[in-house]
C-alpha positions in Angstrom: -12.3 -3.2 11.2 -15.8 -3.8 10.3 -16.3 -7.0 8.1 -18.8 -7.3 5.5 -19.2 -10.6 3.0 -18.9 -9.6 -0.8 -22.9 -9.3 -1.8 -23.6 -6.7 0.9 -20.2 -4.8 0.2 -21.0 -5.1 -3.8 -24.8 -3.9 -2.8 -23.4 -1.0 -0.4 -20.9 0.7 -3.1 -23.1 0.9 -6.1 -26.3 2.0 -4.5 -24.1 4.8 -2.7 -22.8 5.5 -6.2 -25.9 5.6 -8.1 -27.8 7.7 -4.9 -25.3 10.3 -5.2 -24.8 10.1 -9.5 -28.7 11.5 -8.9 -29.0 13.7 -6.1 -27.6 16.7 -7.9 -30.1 19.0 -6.6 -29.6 20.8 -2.7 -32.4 22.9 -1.1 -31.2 26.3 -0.5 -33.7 26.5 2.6 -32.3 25.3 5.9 -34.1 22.2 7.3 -36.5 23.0 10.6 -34.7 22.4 13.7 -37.6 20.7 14.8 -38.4 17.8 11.7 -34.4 17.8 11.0 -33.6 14.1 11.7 -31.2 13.3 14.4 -27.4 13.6 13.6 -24.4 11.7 14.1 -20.7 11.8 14.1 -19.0 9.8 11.6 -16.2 7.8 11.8 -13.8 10.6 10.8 -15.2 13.3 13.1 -18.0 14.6 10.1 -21.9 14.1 10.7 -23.9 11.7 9.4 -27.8 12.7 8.3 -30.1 10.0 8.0 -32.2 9.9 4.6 -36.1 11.3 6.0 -38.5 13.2 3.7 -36.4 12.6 0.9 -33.3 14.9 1.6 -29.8 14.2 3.8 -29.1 17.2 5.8 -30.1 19.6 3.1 -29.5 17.8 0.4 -32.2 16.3 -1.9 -31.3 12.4 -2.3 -32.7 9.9 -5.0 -34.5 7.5 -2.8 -35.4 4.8 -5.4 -31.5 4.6 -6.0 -31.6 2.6 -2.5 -34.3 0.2 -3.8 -32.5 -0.6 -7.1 -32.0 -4.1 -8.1 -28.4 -5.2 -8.6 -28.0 -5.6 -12.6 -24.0 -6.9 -12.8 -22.3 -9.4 -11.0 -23.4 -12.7 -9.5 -23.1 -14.1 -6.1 -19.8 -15.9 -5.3 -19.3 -19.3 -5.2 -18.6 -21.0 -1.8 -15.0 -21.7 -3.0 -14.9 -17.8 -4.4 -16.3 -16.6 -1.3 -13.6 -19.0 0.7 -10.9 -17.7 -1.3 -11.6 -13.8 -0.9 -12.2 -14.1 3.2 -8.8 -14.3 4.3 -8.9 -11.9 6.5 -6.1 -12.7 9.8 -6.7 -10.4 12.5 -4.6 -9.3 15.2 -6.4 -11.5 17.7 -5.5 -14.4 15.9 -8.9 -14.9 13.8 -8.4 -16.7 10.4 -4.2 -17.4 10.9 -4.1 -21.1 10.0 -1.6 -23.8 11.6 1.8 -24.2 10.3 4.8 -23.4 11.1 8.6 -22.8 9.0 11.8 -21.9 10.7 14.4 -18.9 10.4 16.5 -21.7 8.1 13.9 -21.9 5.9 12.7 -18.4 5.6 15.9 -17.4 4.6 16.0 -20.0 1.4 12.4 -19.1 0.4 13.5 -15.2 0.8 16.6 -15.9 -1.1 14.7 -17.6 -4.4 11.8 -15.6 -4.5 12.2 -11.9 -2.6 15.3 -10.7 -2.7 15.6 -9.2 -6.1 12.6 -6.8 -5.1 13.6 -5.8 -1.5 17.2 -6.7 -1.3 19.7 -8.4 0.6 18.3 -8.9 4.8 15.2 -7.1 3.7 17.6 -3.8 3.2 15.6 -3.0 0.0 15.9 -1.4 -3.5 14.4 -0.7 -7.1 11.5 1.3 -5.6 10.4 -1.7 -3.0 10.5 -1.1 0.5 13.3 -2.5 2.8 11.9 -4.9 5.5 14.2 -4.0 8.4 17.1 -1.7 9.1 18.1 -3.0 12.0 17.4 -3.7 15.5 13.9 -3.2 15.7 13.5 -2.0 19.4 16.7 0.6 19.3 15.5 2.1 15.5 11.7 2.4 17.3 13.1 5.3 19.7 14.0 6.9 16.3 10.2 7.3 15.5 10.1 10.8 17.7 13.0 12.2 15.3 12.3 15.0 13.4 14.3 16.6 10.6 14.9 19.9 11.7 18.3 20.1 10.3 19.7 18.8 7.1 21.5 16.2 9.2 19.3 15.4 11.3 18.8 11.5 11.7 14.6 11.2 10.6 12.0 8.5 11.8 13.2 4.7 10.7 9.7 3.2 9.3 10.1 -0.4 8.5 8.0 -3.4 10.1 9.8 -4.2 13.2 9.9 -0.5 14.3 6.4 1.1 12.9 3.7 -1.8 12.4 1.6 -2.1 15.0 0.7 -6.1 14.6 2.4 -8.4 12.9 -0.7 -10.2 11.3 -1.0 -7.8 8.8 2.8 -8.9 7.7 1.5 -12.5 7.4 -1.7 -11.6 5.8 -0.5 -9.2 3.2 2.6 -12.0 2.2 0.1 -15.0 1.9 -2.6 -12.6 -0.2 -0.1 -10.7 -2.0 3.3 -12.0 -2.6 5.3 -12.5 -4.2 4.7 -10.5 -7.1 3.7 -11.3 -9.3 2.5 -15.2 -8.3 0.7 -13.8 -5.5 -1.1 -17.0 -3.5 1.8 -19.3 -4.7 3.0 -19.9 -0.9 2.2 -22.8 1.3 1.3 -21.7 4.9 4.5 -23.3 6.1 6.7 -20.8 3.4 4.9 -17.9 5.0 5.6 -19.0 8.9 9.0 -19.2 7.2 9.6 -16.2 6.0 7.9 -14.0 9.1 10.2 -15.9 10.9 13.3 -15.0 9.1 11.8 -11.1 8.4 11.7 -11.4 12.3 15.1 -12.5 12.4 16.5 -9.8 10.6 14.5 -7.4 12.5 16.4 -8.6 15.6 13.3 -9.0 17.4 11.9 -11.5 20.4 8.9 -13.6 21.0 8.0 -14.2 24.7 11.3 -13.2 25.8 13.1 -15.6 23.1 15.4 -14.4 20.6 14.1 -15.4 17.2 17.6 -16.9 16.1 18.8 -18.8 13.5 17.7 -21.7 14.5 14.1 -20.6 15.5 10.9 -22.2 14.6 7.7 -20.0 14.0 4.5 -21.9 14.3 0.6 -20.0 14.9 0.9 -20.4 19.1 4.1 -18.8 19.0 2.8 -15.9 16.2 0.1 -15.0 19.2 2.5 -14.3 21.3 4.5 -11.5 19.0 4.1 -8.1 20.6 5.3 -5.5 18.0 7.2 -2.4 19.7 5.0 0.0 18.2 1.6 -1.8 19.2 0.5 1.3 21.3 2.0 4.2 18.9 -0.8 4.7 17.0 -4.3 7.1 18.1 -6.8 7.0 18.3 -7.3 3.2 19.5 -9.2 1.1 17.5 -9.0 -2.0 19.4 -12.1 -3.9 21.1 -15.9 -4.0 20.5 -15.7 0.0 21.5 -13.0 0.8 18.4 -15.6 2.8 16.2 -17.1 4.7 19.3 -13.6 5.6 20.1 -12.6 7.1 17.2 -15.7 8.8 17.0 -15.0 10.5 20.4 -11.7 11.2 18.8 -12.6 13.1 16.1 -14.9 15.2 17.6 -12.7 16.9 19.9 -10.6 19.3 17.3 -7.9 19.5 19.9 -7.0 15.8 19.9 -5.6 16.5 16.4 -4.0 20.5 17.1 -6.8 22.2 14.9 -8.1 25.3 16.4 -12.0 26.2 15.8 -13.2 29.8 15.5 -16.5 28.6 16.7 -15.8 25.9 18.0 -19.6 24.7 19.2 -20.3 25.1 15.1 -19.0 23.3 11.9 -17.7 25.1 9.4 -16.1 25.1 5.7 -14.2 28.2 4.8 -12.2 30.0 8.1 -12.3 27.4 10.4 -9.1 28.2 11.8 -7.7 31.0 14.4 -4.7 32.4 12.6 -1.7 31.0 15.1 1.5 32.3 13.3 2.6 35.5 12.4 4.0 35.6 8.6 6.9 38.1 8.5 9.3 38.7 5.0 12.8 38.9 5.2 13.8 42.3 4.2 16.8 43.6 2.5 18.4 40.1 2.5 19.2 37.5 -0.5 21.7 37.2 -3.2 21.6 39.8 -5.8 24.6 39.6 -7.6 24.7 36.9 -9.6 28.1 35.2 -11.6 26.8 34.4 -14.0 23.6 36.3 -14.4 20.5 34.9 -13.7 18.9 33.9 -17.3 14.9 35.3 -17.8 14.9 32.4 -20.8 11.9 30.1 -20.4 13.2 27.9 -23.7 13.6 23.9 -22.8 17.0 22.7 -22.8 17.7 21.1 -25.9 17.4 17.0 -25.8 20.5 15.5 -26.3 20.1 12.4 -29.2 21.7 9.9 -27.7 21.9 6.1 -29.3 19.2 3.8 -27.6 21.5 1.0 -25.0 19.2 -1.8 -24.9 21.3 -3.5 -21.9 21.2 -0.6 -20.1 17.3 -0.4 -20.7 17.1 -3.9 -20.3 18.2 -3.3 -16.7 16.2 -0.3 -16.0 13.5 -2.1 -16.7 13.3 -5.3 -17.3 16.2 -7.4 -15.2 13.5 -7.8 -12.1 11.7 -10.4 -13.3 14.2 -11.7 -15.9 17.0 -12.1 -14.4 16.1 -14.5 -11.6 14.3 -17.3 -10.8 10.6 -17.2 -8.9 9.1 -14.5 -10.2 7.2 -16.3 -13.3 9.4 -15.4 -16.6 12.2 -16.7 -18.3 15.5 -16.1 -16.7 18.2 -14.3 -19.4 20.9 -16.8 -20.3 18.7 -19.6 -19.7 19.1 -21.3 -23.0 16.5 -24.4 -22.7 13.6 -21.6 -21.4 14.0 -19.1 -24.2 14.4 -22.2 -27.0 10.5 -22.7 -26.4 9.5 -18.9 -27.4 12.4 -18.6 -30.0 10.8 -21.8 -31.5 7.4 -20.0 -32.1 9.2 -17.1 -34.5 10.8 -14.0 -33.2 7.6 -12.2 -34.9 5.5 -14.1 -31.9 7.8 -12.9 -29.1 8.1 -9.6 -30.1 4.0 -9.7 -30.2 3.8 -11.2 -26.3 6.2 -8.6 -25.0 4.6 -5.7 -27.0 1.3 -6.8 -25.8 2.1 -8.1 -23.2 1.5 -11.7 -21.9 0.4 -13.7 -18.1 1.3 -11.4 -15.3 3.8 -9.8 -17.8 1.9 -6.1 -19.0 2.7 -4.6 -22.3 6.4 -3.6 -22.9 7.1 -4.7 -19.4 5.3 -1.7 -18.5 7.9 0.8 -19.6 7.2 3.5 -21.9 9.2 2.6 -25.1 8.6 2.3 -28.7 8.3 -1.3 -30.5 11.5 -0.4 -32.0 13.6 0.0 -28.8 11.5 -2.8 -26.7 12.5 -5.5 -30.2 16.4 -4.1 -29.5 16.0 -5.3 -25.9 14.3 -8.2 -26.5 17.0 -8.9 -29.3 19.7 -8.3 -26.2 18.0 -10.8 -23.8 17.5 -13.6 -26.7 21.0 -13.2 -28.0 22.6 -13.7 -24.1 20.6 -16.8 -24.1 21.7 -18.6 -26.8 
């Protein structure tokens, strides 16, 4: 992973952007062999020309774009800057001290994760589940593949599939939960990989992380994930880049098949490697009842709008527990304070939406059905 401070990443994507916004225009003549500048492989196995005599490979490039000053933004602030490099890499760089136990992890999961990903991480309402299991016995599952309808597939939760477990405390502490993202102490999130651990069924240094199990940073170092070494090609160590380089290159590393292979190509750069053959004289063809040519819509059936069965469809996440930043239905004392203001004002914040809350709770509904809902929740929590 290649780490660049705000400025020079700000600086990098627009003058990329505006370059190619203005280099529209490609000479049709190929470049001299013997003034083409030299080439190389890009990270993803393409080529990479360097800008010379105004022109990238053969295409004609903007060269003032690349001398353009900067007209939006600002530079951070040291506290901005501070706040935005949080990177925590595998190796340990930027994981603070702390430390929470399984015990804890559980209570912190239990107030503030569990409506999104379910009881023991086994997730639900479109977020994912955080362990299915044993994570060392589901990781032999990641060679499954469906080849029949009942075929047991690949289990791809954290302790079987991530590769290092700092991107688990990283992406908790930046991200989560949703949506008071930042909100956790470094203790809560030692906590909580400790008990995401747990559920996984997983060991540190040759310890079970049990119940009673406290995580702290030297113990973190020491987590080896079972699939560290499932992944190609390796990125790890100063030679990462290089290495995936040399990876890409080679077309047989990934099963693609060159027709010349020495040459790069756009349009029929694959050997044909499968015969296509029909069925013949097979299929159904008798059909009880007939098979309908009709391209009409079925017709929509009216149906009265439920606002509690909206309500949950959409709206019970964040309303309907505690820790997740808005008022909890059937808590009398929190709604009193909106209800106070006029029902015209909180119709208007949950129309418009208000704090992390987005318009209509981000469902698509008309003011008339979201005021019916809204009428449900205030008239449980009276």
């Amino acid at each position: 992973m290649f780490k660049l401070n705000k400025k020079q990443l700000i600086s990098i994507s627009a003058a990329a952007a505006l370059s190619l916004g203005l280099s529209a225009c490609m000479d049709n003549a190929t470049p001299d062999a013997s003034t083409a500048p030299a080439k190389k492989a890009s990270i993803d196995g393409g080529v990479m020309y360097p800008v010379a005599n105004g022109k990238t490979g053969p295409y004609y490039v903007n060269t003032n774009a690349h001398n353009q000053k900067i007209e939006y933004g600002r530079v951070p602030t040291a506290k901005e800057y501070e706040e935005w490099n949080t990177d925590i890499m595998a190796d340990g760089t930027g994981l603070p001290e702390g430390e929470g136990s399984v015990e804890e992890g559980e209570e912190v999961y239990e107030s503030k994760c569990v409506m999104c990903h379910g009881d023991f991480g086994s997730g639900g309402g479109g977020y994912p589940s955080l362990s299915k299991g044993n994570a060392y016995e589901l990781h032999e599952t990641l060679t499954n593949q469906r080849i029949k309808p009942d075929t047991d597939g690949p289990v791809r939760v954290f302790g079987t599939y991530w590769p290092q477990a700092s991107t688990l405390w990283w992406y908790i502490k930046d991200a989560m939960p949703h949506p008071m993202t930042d909100s956790l102490t470094d203790d809560e999130v030692y906590a909580l990989v400790a008990y995401i651990l747990n559920i996984n069924e997983m060991e540190i240094d040759g310890q079970e992380v049990d119940d009673e199990y406290v995580l702290n940073r030297e113990k973190f170092l020491k987590i080896k994930m079972p699939n560290k070494d499932g992944f190609e090609p390796s990125i790890d160590g100063p030679n990462g880049p290089e290495n995936v380089r040399k990876y890409f290159s080679n077309p047989d590393n990934f099963g693609a098949v060159k027709v010349k292979p020495s040459e790069r190509c756009m349009t029929n750069c694959q050997e044909p490697t499968a015969k296509v053959v029909y069925i013949q004289g097979a299929g159904i063809s008798d059909f009880h009842p007939p098979l309908s040519a009709a391209r009409d819509l079925p017709k929509e059936k009216e149906t009265a709008f439920n606002a509690e069965k909206s309500y949950e469809a959409n709206c019970a996440m964040c309303h309907s527990a505690d820790g997740m930043g808005a008022p909890v239905i059937g808590d009398k004392a929190a709604w009193a304070n909106y209800t106070a203001k006029g029902m015209d004002k909180v119709y208007s914040n949950g129309i418009n939406g208000i704090n992390g809350m987005p318009p209509k709770g981000g469902a698509d509904l008309s003011d008339t059905n979201f005021k019916s809902i809204v009428d449900y929740i205030v008239n449980k929590s009276k």
